[in-house]
C-alpha positions as CSV (number, residue, x, y, z in Angstrom):
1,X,-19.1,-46.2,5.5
2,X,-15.8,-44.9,7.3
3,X,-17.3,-41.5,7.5
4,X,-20.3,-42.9,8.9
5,X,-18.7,-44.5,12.0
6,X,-16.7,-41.6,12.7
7,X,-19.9,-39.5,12.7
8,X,-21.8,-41.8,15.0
9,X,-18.4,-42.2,17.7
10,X,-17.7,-38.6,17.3
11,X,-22.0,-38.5,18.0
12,X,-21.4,-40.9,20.9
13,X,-18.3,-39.5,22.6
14,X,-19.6,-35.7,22.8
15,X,-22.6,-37.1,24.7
16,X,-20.3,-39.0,26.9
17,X,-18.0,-35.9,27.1
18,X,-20.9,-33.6,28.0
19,X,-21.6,-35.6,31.5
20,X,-17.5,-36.5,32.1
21,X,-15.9,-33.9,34.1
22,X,-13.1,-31.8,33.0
23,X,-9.7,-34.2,32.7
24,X,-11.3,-37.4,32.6
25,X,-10.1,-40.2,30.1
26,X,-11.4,-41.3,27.1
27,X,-11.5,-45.0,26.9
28,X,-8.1,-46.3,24.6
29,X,-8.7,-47.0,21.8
30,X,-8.7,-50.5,21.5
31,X,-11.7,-50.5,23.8
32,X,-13.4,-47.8,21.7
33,X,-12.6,-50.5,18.9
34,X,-14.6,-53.3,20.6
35,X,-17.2,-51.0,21.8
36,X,-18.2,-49.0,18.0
37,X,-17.2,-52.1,16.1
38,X,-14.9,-49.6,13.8
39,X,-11.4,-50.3,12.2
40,X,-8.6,-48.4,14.6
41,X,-8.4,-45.6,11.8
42,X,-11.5,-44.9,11.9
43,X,-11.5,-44.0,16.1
44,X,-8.7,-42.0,15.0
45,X,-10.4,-39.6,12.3
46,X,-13.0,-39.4,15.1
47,X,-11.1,-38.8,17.8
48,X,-8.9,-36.3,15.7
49,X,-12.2,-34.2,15.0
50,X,-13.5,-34.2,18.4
51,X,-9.7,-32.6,19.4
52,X,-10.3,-30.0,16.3
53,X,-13.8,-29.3,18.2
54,X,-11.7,-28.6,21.4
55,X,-13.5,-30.8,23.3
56,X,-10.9,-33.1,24.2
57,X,-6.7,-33.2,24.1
58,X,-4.4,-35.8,23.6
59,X,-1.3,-36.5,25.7
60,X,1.1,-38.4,23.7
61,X,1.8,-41.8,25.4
62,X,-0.7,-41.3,28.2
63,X,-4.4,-41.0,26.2
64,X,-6.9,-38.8,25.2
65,X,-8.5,-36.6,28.0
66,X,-11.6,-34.9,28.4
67,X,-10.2,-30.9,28.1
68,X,-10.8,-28.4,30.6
69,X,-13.0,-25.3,30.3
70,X,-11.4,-22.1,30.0
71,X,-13.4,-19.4,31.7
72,X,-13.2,-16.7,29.2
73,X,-12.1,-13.2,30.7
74,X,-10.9,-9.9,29.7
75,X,-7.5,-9.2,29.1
76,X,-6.0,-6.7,31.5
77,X,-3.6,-4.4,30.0
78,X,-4.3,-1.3,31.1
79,X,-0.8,-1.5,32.8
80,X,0.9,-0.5,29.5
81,X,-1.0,3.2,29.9
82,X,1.7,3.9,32.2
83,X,5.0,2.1,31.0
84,X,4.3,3.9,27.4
85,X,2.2,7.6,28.2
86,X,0.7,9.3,25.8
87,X,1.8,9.4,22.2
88,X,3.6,12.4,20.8
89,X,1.5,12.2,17.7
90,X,-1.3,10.0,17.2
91,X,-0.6,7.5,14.1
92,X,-3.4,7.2,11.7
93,X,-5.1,4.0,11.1
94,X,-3.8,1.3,8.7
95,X,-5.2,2.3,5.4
96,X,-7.8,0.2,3.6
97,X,-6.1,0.1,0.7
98,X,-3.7,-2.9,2.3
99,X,-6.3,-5.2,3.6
100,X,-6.3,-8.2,2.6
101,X,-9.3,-10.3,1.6
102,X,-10.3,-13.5,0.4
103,X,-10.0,-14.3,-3.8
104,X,-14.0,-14.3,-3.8
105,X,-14.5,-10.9,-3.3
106,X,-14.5,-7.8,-6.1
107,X,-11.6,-6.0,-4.9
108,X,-11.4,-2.1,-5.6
109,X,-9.9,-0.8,-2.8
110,X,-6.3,-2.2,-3.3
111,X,-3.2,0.9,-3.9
112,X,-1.0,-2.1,-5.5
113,X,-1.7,-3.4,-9.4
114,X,-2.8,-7.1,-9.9
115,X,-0.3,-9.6,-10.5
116,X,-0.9,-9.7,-14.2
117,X,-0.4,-6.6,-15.2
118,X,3.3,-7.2,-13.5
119,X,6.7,-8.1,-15.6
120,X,6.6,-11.9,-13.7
121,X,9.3,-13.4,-16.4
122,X,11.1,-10.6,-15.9
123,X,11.5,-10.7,-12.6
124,X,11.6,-14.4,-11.9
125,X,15.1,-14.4,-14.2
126,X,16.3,-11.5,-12.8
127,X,16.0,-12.8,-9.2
128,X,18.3,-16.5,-10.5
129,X,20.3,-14.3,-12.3
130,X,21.0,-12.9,-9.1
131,X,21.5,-15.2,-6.6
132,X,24.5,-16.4,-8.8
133,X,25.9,-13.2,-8.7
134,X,28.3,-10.8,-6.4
135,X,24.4,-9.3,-4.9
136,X,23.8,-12.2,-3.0
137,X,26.8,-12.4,-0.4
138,X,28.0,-8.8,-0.5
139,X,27.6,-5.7,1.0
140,X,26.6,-2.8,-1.1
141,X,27.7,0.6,-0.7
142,X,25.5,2.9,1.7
143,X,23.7,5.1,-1.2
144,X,23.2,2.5,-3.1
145,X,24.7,-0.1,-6.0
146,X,26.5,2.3,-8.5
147,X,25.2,0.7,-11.6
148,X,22.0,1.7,-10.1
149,X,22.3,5.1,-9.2
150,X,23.2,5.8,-12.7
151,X,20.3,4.3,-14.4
152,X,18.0,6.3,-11.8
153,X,20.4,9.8,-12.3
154,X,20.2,9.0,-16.2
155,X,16.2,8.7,-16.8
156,X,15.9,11.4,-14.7
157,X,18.2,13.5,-16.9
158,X,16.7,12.2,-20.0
159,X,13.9,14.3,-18.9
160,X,15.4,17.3,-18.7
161,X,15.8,19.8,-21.6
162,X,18.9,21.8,-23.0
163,X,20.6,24.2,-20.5
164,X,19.8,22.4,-17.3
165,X,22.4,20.3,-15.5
166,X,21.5,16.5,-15.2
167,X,21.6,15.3,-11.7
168,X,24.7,13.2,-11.4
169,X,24.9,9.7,-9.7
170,X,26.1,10.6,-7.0
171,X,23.0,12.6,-5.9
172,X,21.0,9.3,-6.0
173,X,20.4,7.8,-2.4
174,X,18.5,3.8,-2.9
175,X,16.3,3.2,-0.2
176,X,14.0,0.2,0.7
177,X,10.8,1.2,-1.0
178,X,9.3,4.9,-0.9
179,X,7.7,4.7,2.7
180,X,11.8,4.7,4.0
181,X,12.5,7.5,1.7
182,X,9.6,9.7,2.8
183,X,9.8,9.2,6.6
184,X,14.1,9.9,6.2
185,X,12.8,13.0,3.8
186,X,10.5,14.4,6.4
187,X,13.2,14.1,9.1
188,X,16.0,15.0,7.4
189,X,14.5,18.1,5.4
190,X,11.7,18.6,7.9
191,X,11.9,17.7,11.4
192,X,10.2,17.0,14.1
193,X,7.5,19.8,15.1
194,X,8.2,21.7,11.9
195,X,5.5,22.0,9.5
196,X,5.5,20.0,6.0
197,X,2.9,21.8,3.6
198,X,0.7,19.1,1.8
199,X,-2.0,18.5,-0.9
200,X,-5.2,17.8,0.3
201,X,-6.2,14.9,-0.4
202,X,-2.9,13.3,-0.4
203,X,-1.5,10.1,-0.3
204,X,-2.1,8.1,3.1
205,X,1.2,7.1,3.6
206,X,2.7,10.5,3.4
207,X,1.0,11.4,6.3
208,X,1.8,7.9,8.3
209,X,5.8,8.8,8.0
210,X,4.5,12.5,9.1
211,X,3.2,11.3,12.0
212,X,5.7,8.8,13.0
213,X,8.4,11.6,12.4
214,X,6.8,14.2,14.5
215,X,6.1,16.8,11.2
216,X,3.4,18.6,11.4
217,X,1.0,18.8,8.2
218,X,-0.8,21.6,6.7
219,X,-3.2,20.9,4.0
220,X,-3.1,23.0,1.1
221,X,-6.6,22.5,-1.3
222,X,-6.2,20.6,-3.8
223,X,-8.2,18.5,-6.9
224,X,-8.5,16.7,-9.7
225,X,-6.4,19.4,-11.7
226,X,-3.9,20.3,-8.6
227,X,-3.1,22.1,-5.9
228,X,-4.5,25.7,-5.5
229,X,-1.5,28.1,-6.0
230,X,-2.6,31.2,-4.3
231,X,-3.6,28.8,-1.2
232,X,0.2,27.4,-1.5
233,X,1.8,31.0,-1.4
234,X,-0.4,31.7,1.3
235,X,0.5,28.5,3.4
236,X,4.4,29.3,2.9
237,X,4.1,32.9,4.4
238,X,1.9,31.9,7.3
239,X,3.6,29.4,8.7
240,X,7.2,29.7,7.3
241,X,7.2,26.3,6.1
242,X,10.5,24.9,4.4
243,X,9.0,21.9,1.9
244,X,5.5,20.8,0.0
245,X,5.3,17.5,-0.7
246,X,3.3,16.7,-3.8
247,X,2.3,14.4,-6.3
248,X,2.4,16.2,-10.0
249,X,2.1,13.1,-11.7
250,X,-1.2,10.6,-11.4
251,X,-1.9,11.9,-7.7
252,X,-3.0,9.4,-5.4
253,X,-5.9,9.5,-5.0
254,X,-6.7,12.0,-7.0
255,X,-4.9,11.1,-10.3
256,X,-4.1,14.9,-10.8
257,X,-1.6,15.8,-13.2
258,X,-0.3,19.2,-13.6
259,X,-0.2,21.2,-16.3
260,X,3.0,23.1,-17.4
261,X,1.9,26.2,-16.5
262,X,1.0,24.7,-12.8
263,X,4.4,23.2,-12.2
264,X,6.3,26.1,-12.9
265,X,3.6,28.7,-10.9
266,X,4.5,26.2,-7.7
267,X,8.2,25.8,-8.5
268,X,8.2,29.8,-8.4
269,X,6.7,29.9,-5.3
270,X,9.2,27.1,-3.8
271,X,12.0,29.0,-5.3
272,X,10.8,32.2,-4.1
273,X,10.2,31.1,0.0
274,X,13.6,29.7,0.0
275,X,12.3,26.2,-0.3
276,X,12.0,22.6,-1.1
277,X,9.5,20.8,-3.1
278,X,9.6,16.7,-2.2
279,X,8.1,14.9,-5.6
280,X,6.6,12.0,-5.2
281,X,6.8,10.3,-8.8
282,X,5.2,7.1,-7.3
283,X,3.1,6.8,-10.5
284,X,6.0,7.5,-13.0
285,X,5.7,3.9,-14.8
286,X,1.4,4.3,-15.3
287,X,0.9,7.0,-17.5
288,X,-2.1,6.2,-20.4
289,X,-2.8,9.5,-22.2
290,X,0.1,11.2,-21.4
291,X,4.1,10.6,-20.0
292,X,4.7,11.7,-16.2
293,X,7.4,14.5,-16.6
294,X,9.2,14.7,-13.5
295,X,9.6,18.5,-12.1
296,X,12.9,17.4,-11.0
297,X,13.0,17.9,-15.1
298,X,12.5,21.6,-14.6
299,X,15.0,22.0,-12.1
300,X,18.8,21.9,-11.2
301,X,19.2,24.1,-8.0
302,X,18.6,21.4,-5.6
303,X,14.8,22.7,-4.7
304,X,13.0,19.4,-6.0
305,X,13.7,16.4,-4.2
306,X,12.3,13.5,-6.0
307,X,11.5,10.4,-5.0
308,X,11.3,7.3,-7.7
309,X,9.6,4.0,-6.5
310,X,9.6,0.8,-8.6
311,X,7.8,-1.5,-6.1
312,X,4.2,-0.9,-7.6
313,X,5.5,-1.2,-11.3
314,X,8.1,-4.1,-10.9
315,X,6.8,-6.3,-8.1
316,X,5.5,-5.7,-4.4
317,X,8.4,-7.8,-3.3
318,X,11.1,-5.5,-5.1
319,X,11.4,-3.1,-2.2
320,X,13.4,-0.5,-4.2
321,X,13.3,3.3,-4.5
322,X,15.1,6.1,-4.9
323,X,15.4,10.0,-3.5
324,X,17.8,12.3,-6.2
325,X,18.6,14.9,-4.1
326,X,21.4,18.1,-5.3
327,X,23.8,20.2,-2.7
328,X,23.8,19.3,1.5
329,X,20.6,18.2,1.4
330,X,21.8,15.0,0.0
331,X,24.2,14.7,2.4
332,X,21.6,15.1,5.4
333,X,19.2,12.4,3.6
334,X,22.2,9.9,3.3
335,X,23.0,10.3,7.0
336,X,19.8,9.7,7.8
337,X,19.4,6.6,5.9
338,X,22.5,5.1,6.9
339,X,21.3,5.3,10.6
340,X,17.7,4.1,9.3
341,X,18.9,0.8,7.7
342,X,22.3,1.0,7.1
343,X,22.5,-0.6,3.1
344,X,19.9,-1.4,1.0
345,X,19.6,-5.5,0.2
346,X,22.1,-5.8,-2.5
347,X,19.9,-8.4,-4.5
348,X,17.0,-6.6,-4.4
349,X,18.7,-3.8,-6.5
350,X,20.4,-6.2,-8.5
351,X,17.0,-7.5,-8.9
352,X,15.6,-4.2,-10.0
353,X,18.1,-2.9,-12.0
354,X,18.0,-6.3,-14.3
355,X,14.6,-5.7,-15.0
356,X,14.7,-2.4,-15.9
357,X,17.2,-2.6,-18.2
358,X,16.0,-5.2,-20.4
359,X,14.8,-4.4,-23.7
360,X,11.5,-6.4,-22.9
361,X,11.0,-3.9,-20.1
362,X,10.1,-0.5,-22.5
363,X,7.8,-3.7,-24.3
364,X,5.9,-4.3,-21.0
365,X,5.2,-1.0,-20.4
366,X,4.2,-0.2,-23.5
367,X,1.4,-3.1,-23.2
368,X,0.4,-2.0,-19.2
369,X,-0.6,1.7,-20.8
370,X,-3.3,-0.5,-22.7
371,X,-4.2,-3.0,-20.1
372,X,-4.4,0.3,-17.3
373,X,-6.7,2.3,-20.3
374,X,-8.9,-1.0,-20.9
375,X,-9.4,-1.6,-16.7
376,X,-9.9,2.4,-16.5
377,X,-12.3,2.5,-19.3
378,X,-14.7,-0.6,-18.0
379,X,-15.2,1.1,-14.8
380,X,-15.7,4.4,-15.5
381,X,-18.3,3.3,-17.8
382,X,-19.7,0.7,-15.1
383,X,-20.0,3.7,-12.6
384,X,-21.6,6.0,-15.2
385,X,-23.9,3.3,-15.6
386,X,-25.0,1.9,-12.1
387,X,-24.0,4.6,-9.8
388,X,-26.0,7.3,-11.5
389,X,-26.0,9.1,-7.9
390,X,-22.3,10.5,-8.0
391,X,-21.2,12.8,-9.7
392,X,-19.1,13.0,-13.1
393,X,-15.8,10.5,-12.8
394,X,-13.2,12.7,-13.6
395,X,-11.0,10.1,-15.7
396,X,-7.5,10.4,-14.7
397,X,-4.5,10.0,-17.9
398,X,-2.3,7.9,-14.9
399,X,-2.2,6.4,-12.0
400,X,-4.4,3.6,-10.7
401,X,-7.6,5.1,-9.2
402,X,-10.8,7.0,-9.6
403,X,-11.3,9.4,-7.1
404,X,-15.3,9.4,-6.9
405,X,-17.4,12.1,-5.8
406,X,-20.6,11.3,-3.9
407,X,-23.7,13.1,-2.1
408,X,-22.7,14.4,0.7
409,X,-25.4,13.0,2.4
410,X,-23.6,9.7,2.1
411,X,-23.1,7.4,5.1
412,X,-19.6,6.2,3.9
413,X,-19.5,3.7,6.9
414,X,-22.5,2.2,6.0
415,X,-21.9,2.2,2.3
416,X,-18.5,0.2,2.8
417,X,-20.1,-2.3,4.7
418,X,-23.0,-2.8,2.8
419,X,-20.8,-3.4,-0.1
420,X,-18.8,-5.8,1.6
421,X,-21.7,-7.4,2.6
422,X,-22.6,-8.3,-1.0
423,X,-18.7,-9.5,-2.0
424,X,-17.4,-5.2,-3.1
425,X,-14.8,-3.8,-1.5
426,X,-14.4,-0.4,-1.5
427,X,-12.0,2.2,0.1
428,X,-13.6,5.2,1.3
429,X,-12.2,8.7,1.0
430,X,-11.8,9.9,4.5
431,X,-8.0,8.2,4.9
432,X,-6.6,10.5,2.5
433,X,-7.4,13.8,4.1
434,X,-4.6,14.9,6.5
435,X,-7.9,17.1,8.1
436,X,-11.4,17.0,7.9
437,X,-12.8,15.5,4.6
438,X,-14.2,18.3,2.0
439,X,-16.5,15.7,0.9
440,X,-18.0,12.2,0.5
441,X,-15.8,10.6,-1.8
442,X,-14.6,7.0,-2.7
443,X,-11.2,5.8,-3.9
444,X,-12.1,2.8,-6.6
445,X,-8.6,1.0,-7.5
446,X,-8.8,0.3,-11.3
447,X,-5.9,-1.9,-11.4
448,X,-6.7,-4.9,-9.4
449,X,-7.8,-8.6,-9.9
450,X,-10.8,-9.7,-12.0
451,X,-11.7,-6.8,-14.5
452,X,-14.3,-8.0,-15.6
453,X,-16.5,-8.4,-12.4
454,X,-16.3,-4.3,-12.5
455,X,-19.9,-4.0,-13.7
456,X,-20.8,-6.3,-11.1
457,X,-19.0,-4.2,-8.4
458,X,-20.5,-0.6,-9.8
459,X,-24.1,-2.2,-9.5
460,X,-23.3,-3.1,-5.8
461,X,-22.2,0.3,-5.1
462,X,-24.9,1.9,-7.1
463,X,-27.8,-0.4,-4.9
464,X,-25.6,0.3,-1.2
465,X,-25.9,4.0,-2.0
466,X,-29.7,3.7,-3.3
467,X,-30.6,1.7,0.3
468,X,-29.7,4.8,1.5
């Protein structure tokens, strides 16, 4: 009965509204009492949803007015043209793989893994563990919390055979994720205008901190097996470049891993042009068929600099990675960071370094190789399935995506918005080329929420690219 009456004075009051002019008073509502014969709650509720409607506003202590039209305009910015000029480099749009969308949908586009296939308890009791400790009131040392500098120099080391020097903890620099340790890698060992030699594709965010730097990129082909090596020695003596950034381990998006005889063909040619290869080892925790060897492993004269995130593996909101760099080099990346940010939040690597030194840690890995085979598995199947129009899925041994080859004749703007249309999103190729794309290709996340709805999503796909 209540919602009744507010329906027919909300009814009564619009009509009212729609001859009163702009500021005019509602009646109080004691009168609006007497005149709907409705309790005062009740004139409330309705006056509430009229003022939700925008139709009216209330003035505290004065009564409810009718609310003025705003004439809707342009905004007139054009001003800022001139106060900001041009860029120096153009920064590439925000990658679809960190929209965010609403729980409904089948989400494939996502770069982060679901919340399940994350160490939670871990994390929760590392984080009480460490707000009662030293981490959460002090100030930790520039490169980093000791304890975890040497956990970060030791696994690295582990790697390593006989007859190579283990990097020593000292040569660890902690940063605040792996998007501060690129963009303070590219400026430190790069600079601005210089060029930075890169797989193509490559990871999106590599060429964000390129562009916000001032580097210069130049692609260097590459697949689901690597980077071409003869286009890499050819790319060094054209244009004199002093660093390659690559991914040798679960590529994103390619999920490339190198074979032994590719990592040391490239680490030759590094050695041999005088310069430095920057590893990105974002993927070191999601192996499946096989480990991710570092080729930091490989090396002791200070030509790999590698860069170890935990943020994907231990939680989005663990902010923790790290760059192991040998000789000046370090000492250029440290300066660098220090002017960047600075410390690094003590608690956060308190935080990190709890969890990844519990024994139930090497446990929870060893159950997210199945879980990441299982999620891989149903998808690749699902796309063999429904999506009989792209080509073979190369399955990856690592990573988190399925880098999918489609006709070229594909309209990838209409195929990512006929999916989201029908409740799939999907990430296409295009923002991880640094230049034009070689191809019509989607990146399919196989780690996100809802597994089993992957069928589901692979049908969508398959009937968006059939429509066309």
């Amino acid at each position: 009965m209540d919602n009744d009456s507010s329906g027919r004075i909300v009814a009564g009051l619009a009509d009212w509204i729609a001859t009163a002019a702009p500021g005019a008073r509602l009646p109080s509502t004691r009168a609006l009492v007497a005149r709907y014969g409705a309790s005062p709650v009740t004139v409330q509720k309705a006056l509430r949803t009229l003022a939700a409607r925008g139709m009216v506003e209330s003035r505290p202590g004065v009564g409810t007015f009718v609310r003025a039209v705003r004439v809707a305009r342009p905004n007139d910015h054009g001003w800022q043209t001139a106060a900001l000029g041009a860029p120096q480099h153009r920064v590439p749009h925000l990658s679809p793989a960190l929209r965010t969308y609403p729980n409904d949908v089948i989400a494939l586009h996502s770069g982060y893994p679901d919340r399940e296939l994350l160490p939670e308890r871990l994390v929760r009791a590392a984080f009480t563990r460490a707000a009662r400790g030293d981490a959460a009131v002090s100030r930790p040392p520039a490169a980093g919390l000791p304890e975890l500098q040497s956990w970060f120099a030791a696994e690295l080391g582990a790697a390593m055979p006989a007859g190579l020097a283990p990097p020593a903890p000292s040569d660890v620099v902690v940063f605040p994720g792996s998007q501060s340790g690129l963009s303070t890698v590219f400026r430190a060992v790069v600079g601005a205008g210089r060029p930075l030699l890169v797989e193509s594709p490559t990871y999106w965010g590599a060429m964000l901190a390129a562009a916000l730097t001032g580097v210069r990129l130049v692609p260097v082909p590459s697949g689901t097996h690597g980077p071409d090596p003869d286009a890499l020695e050819r790319a060094f003596e054209q244009t004199g470049a002093r660093a390659f950034y690559a991914q040798p381990a679960f590529a994103n998006p390619t999920g490339a891993l190198w074979s032994p005889d590719l990592a040391d063909r490239v680490l030759g040619i590094v050695r041999a042009h005088g310069a430095f290869l920057i590893e990105d080892d974002w993927a070191h925790d999601f192996g499946i068929d096989a480990e991710a060897v570092p080729l930091a492993a490989r090396d002791d004269s200070g030509h790999v600099i590698h860069l170890r995130s935990l943020t994907k593996s231990v939680s989005p909101t663990v902010r923790i990675a790290a760059v192991t760099a040998r000789g000046p080099v370090r000492e250029r990346v440290l300066a660098d960071a220090q002017a960047e940010s600075m410390y690094v939040s003590g608690i956060l690597q308190a935080v990190a370094l709890d969890v990844v030194t519990q024994p139930a840690w090497r446990t929870h890995l060893r159950s997210l190789r199945h879980q990441l085979a299982a999620r891989r598995d149903l998808l690749v199947g699902a796309l063999h399935e429904h999506v009989p129009a792209a080509g073979p899925v190369a399955v990856p041994p690592g990573g988190l995506n399925l880098w999918v080859r489609l006709p070229d004749t594909t309209d990838l703007t209409r195929l990512v918005r006929d999916c989201e249309t029908a409740g799939v999103i999907i990430a296409d190729g295009n923002a991880w080329f640094p230049a034009e794309p070689t191809g019509a290709y989607l990146r399919l996340n196989y780690a996100g929420p809802h597994p089993g709805a992957f069928p589901e999503g692979a049908r969508a796909i398959g009937r968006a690219l059939a429509g066309q």
